[in-house]
C-alpha positions, 0 to 999 in steps of 0.5 A: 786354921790348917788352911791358913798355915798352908797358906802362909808355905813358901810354895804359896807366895802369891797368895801371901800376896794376895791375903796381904792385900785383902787385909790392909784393904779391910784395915784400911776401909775399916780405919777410914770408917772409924775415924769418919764416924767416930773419929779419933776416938772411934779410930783408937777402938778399931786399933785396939779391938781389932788390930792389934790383937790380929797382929799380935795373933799373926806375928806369933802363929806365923813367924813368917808373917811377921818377918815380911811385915816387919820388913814391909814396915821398916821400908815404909815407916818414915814416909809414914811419918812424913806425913806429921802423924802424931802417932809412935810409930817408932815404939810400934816398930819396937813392939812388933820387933819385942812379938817376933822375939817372944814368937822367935822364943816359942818356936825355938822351945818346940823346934829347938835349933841353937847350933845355928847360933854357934858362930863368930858373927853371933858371938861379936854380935852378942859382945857388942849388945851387952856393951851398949847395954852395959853403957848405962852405967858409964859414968861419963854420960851425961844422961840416962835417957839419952841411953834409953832413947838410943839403946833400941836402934844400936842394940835392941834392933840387933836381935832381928838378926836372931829372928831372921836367921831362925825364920829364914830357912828356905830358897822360896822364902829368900826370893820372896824376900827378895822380891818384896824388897825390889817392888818397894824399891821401885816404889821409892825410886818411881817416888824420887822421880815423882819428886824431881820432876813434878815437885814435892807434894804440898806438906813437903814443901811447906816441911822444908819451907818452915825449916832454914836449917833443913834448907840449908842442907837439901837446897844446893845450887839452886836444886833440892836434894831428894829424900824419896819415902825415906827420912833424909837423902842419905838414907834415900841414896844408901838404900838404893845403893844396896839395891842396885848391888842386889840386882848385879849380883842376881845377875849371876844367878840361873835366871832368863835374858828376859830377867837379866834384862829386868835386873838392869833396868832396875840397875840404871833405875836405881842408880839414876834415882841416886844422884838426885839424892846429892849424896856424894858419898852414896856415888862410890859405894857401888864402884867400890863393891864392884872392885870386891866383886872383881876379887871374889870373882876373878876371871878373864871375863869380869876382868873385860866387865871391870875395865870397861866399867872403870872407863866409863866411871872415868870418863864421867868423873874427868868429863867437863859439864855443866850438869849440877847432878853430875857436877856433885857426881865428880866431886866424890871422887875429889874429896880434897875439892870438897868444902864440906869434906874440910870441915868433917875432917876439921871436926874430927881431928878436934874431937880426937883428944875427947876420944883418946882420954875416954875409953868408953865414951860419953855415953849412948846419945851424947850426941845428935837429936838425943843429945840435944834434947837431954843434955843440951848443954854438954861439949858432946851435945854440940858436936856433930859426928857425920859418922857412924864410926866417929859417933861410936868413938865419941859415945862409946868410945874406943873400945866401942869402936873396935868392937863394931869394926871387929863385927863387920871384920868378922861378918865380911870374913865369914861371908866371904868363906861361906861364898867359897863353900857354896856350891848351889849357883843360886845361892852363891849369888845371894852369899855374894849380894850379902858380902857386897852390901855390907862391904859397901855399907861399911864404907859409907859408914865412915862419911856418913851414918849408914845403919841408924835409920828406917829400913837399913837398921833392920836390914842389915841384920837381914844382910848378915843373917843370910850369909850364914843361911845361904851356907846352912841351905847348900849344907843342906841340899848336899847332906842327907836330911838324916845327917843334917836337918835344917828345920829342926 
């Protein structure tokens, strides 16, 4: 058991790898066996007698486990369900994420270490929990299963933060993040590549196929928006977005040419796979967290990198094609142009009179999927948001949405301080990555809903948690272990 432990050590991440492997291998050949000679029956057994009770086993005897996988399977859920699985994969995601808290409990009753939680993110972030939680009560909503359904993935995903910030306590542990996430992203974007220029596999196409609505949304101008493994070309385009700000920033970092190298391959891969997304509020994202990061890191040298890189960005917006990617590319950035922007914007200032006369919204799920399926026939069941600010307004009203504004104020605000505290170079950069990423996100979360899907709804807590554990890792390498311990 104490060789398990050790393996489980920041200093021993390639075997982390190499246990990983082995054990989805043997699930895998064991399901595979199950299900061949049992079938559904048989394969229902091996899940309870054998995987769940492993699970549950090594989410709690090793947190750090529990972090990677629960990160692992937040990026591959959705490709899971693609495949028409009648399985809640959903609730497993939710069960794991119940197991960590209860684990994160447990370690913090032998290693307790709450001052890492007096600070202004973790305040707001407990504001905003107890008001969704709160909403069960509003007496404008027209459902309370709407709440229920809706409260696991604006609320209940939030506590990650906790688990992360209490997990994540040392630079190996970071890259080994790091790298996980990057591998799964070259995953996707070889995947979109796949889907661009091979086709969809067989059961996607017939998804589509069997679906006008969907059609009309993803087939434009003779071509398909590509989704990648994810639930929908925004979430495809978003994650992407994020990566491709990673591997910038990481570039910052004390690393080879041989890395650096790396990193803008990843870069260029990433930001390529972007555009076959259609997602044209993807495309200024990463401009816009270049500007941030022009600020933060003022000098005559990113002065020359942020003018180079705004020419080129000009020229291909004002460029003249007839390339129907780049076209949809330029209409980003000529919103007035955008047919579609017309009617957000329409829909908008509609439900604005809604949105001034109740404070506190119509509740968790008036609108959407949830909306739809339980209160179908509600004014708020008809409405599509295409926002995350303007559905936080519409269900939780303006109350609601100054609490979540003042939560990335506040997130960015101390990001940004922390960034100038730190003076490891490593993990400055990392500090940076987090700061632009959530800057971006809080951009993209106006045109679209940037946080409600697989797997930026659990790593966003992951984005925010890292600003503080960045700080509390310098701290710890300029302060004697004597005075300020980090593990405790």
């Amino acid at each position: 058991m104490a060789a398990l432990g050790d393996l489980f050590s920041e200093s021993n991440s390639n075997k982390l790898y190499i246990l990983f492997g082995i054990i989805i291998l043997i699930v895998s050949l064991g399901f595979s066996l199950a299900f061949l000679l049992g079938g559904i029956a048989g394969g229902t057994t091996v899940l309870f007698s054998v995987v769940i009770p492993l699970g549950l086993f090594l989410l709690i005897r090793y947190p750090k486990f529990g972090v990677v996988a629960y990160l692992i399977l937040s990026y591959l859920v959705m490709y899971v369900l693609g495949f028409g699985i009648d399985f809640p994969l959903g609730t497993v995601m939710d069960a794991i994420l119940l197991v960590l808290i209860i684990g994160f409990f447990i370690n913090q009753k032998l290693r307790p270490n709450w001052l890492m939680f007096k600070n202004p993110i973790t305040a707001i972030i407990g504001i905003w929990i107890v008001y969704n939680v709160l909403q069960v009560g509003n007496p404008s909503a027209e459902s309370r299963m709407a709440w229920l359904y809706t409260i696991r993935s604006v609320a209940a995903v939030m506590l990650s933060y906790f688990i992360f910030s209490y997990q994540i306590n040392s630079v190996k542990f970071i890259r080994l993040i790091f790298k996980i996430w990057l591998t799964l992203s070259v995953l996707a974007a070889i995947y979109a590549i796949k889907q661009e220029y091979i086709g969809f596999f067989d059961y996607e196409q017939r998804a589509l196929d069997e679906n006008p609505l969907l059609q009309s949304l993803l087939f434009i101008n003779g071509h398909w928006r590509k989704s990648s493994i994810f639930s929908d070309p925004v979430a495809f385009s978003y994650n992407m977005v994020v990566s491709s700000i990673l591997c910038i920033c990481l570039l910052f970092t004390p690393v080879s040419k041989g890395k650096k190298a790396i990193l803008v391959g990843l870069i260029a891969l990433f930001m390529t796979v972007m555009l076959y997304s259609g997602t044209r509020a993807a495309y200024i994202l990463v401009p816009a967290a270049m500007a941030m990061l022009f600020v933060l890191k003022l000098s005559k040298k990113m002065v020359v990198i942020f003018s180079i890189t705004a020419s080129v960005l000009f020229v291909l917006v004002f460029m003249p094609t007839s390339n129907s990617t780049l076209i949809r590319f330029q209409s980003a950035f000529k919103p007035s142009e955008d047919a579609s922007y017309s009617v957000r914007a329409e829909n908008q200032k509609r439900i604005q009179p809604y949105i001034q006369t109740h404070p506190f919204g119509g509740g968790l799920g008036a609108t959407g999927v949830w909306g739809v399926r339980f209160s179908p026939n509600s004014f708020l069941a008809q409405f599509p948001p295409d926002s995350g600010y303007v559905r936080v307004a519409v269900e939780v009203g303006f109350v609601g949405l100054f609490l979540i504004c003042s939560l990335f104020f506040i997130v960015l605000k101390t990001g940004i301080e922390n960034y100038f505290k730190i003076q490891d170079p490593e993990l400055k950069s990392y500090c940076l990555a987090m700061v632009l990423i959530v800057f971006a996100i809080s951009i993209g979360n106006f045109p679209q809903e940037a946080i409600v899907q697989f797997p930026l709804s659990v790593y966003f807590y992951m984005f925010i948690a890292l600003m503080n554990i960045t700080l509390r890792l310098d701290l710890a390498k300029q302060v004697p272990d004597n005075q300020l311990t980090t593990n405790k």
